[in-house]
C-alpha positions in Angstrom: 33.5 103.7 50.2 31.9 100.6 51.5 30.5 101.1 55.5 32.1 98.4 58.0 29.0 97.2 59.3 30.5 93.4 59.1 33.6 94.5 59.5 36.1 92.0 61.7 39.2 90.1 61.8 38.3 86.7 61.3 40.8 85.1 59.1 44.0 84.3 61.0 47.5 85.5 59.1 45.8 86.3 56.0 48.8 88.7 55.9 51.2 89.5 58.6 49.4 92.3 60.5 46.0 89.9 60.9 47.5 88.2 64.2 44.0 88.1 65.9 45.8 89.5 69.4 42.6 90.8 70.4 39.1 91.6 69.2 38.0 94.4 67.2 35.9 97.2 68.8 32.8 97.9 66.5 31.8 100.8 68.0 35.2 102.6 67.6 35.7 101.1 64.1 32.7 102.6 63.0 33.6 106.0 64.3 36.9 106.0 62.7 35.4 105.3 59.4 33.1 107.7 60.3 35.6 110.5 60.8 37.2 109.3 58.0 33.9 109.9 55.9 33.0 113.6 57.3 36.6 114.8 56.8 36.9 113.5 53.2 33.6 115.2 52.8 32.5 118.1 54.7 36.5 119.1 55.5 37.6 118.4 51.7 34.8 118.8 49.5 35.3 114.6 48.8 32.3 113.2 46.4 31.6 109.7 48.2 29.7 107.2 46.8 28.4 104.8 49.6 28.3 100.9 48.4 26.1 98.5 50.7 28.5 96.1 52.5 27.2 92.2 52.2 26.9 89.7 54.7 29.6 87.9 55.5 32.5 89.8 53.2 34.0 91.2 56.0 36.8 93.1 53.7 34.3 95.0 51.7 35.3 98.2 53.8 38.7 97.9 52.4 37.2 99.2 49.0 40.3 100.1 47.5 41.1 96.4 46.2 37.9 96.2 44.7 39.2 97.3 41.0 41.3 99.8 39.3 39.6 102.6 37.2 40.6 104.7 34.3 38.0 106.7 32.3 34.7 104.3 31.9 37.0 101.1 32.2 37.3 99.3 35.5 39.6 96.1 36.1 37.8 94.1 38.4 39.9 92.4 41.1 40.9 89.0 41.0 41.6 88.4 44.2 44.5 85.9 45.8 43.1 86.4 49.5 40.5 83.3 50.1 38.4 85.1 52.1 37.8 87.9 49.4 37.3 86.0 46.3 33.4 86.1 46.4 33.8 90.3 46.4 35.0 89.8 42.7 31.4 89.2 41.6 29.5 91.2 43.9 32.2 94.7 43.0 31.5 93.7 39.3 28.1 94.6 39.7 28.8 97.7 41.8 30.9 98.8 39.0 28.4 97.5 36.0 25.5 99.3 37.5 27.8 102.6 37.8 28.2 102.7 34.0 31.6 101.3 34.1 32.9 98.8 31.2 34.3 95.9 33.7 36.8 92.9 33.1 37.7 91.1 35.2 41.7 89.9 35.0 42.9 86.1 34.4 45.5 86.5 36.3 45.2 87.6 40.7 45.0 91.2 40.8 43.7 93.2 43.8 43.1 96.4 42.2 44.1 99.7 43.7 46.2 98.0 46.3 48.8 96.8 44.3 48.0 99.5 41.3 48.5 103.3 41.6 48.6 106.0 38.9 51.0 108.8 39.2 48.8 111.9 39.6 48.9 113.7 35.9 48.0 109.9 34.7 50.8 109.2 32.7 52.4 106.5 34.7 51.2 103.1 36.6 53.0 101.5 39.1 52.2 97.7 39.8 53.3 95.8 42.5 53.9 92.3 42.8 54.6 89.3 45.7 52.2 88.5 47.7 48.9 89.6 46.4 49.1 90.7 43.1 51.2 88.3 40.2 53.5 90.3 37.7 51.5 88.5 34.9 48.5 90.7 35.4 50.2 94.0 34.8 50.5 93.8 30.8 46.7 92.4 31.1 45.6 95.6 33.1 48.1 98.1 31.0 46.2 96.7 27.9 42.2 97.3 29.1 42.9 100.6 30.5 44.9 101.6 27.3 47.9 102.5 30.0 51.5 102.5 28.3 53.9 103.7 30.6 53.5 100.4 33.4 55.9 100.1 35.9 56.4 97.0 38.1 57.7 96.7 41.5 58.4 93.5 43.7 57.5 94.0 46.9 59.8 92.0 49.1 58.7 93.0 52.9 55.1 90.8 54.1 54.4 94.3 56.3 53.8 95.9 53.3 51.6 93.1 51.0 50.3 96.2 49.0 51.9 98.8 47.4 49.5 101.2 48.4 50.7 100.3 52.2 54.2 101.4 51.0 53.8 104.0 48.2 51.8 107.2 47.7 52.2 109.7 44.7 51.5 113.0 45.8 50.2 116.3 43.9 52.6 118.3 42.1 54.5 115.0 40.8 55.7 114.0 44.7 55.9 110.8 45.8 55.8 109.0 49.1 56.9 105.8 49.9 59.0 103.7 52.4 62.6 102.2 50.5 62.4 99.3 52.3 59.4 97.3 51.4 61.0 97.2 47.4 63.6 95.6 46.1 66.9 98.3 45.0 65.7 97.6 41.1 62.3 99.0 42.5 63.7 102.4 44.7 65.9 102.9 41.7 62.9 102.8 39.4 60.7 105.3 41.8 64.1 107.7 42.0 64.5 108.1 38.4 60.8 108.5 37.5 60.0 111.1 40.3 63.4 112.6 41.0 65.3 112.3 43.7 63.9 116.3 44.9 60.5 114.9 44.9 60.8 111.7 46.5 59.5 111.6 50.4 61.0 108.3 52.1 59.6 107.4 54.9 61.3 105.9 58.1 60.8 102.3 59.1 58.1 103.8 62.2 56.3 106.1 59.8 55.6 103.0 57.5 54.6 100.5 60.1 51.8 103.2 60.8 50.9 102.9 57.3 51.7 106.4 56.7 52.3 105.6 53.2 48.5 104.2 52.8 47.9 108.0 52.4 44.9 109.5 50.5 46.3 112.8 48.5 43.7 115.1 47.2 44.9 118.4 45.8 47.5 119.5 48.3 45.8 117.4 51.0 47.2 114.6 52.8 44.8 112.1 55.0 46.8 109.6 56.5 46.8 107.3 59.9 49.2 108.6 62.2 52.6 110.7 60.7 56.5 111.6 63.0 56.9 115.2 63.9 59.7 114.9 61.0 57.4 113.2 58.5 54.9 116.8 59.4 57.7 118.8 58.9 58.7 117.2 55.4 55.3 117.4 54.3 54.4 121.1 55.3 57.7 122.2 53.9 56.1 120.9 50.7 53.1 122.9 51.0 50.8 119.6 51.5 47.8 120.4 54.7 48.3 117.0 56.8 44.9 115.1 58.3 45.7 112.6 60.9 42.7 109.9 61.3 42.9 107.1 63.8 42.7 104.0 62.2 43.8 101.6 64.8 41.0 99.3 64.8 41.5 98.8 60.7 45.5 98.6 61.1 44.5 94.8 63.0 43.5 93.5 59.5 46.2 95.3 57.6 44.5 98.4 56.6 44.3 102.0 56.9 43.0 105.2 55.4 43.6 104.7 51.8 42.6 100.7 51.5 39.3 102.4 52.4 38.4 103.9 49.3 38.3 103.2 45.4 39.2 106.0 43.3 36.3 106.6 40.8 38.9 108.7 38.1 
């Protein structure tokens, strides 16, 4: 997790949600990443690893998109967003100084935002159309010795990131919102997980980024959730953590675009 010390919304329309309709309040963005922290940790038994943010990478909080990670290997984002291409470099060494054998792609990739591993490992889903190019999946598949890759056009700019519209769960569930993939895409996601453990989301849940979820064990920490998302989720057996994100979801970000998984 990278501290939002810098963090603000200064580049206009970088995606969709970054409409710059008012200013972000420092003081309750760092609280929220604060709570964020402290129940990750101290409510979930979490292992953090704190990264310094740098001056004027005002994204770095939005670690998640820094790389994807399996084993000792991490992909390195390439990143298509202007404003984060210098976090490439400075993540690389992050990574390097963590032990981690690091590449970093040829092609635009923006790590754990557009890549996701189911949770027993076996599958990755990709996504691809605004951040992310399809070309970089076979790239990343091939340095993380993954063989089961599954790719996914994204075709809504709400959802720029798969991880803003998909979540695998524990105990081979999935969460996700049908609409921000093309039919190819909720076919793929069916037939993989099962129709019995597939959890779509309405159109309201997913504008709250519910989907940008963080699943640990049978733990769920998410923005904001329906009374009827609860209720799926419970029936499931999954313990649901709300977190106020608001002052992230003004640059197109929630709960899980704040962290990087480590394995």
């Amino acid at each position: 997790m990278c501290p939002p010390h810098y963090y603000n919304v200064v580049h206009h329309m970088q995606n969709v949600h970054m409409k710059m309709s008012r200013e972000v309040m420092p003081n309750k963005a760092q609280k929220q990443w604060v709570n964020l922290y402290n129940l990750l940790t101290y409510n979930l038994g979490a292992q953090i690893v704190l990264t310094p943010p740098a001056i004027g990478m005002v994204d770095m909080i939005f670690s998640a998109n820094a790389a994807l990670i399996k084993g000792n290997r991490a992909m390195i984002a390439n990143f298509s967003a202007p404003a984060r291409k210098l976090e490439t470099e400075y993540y690389k060494t992050i990574l390097d100084k963590l032990g981690l054998e690091t590449k970093i792609p040829n092609f635009e990739f923006e790590g754990q935002g557009d890549a996701l591993f189911s949770h027993n490992g076996n599958e990755l889903w990709l996504g691809y159309g605004y951040r992310t190019l399809e070309s970089s999946h076979q790239e990343v598949g091939d340095f993380l010795n993954v063989k089961n890759i599954n790719s996914m056009m994204l075709i809504d700019p709400r959802f720029y990131h798969i991880d803003t519209c998909f979540c695998p769960l524990d105990d081979g569930r999935v969460m996700f919102y049908p609409g921000a993939f093309k039919q190819d895409g909720v076919d793929l996601i069916i037939d993989k997980f099962g129709e019995d453990n597939c959890i779509k989301v309405s159109e309201e849940d997913a504008e709250n980024f519910a989907c940008n979820a963080i699943s640990l064990d049978n733990n769920i920490v998410l923005n904001k959730a329906s009374k009827e998302l609860k209720l799926k989720l419970r029936m499931f057996g999954y313990n649901l953590y709300e977190n106020d994100m608001s002052e992230f979801l003004l640059s197109g970000g929630s709960t899980k675009c704040s962290i990087l998984h480590l394995n």
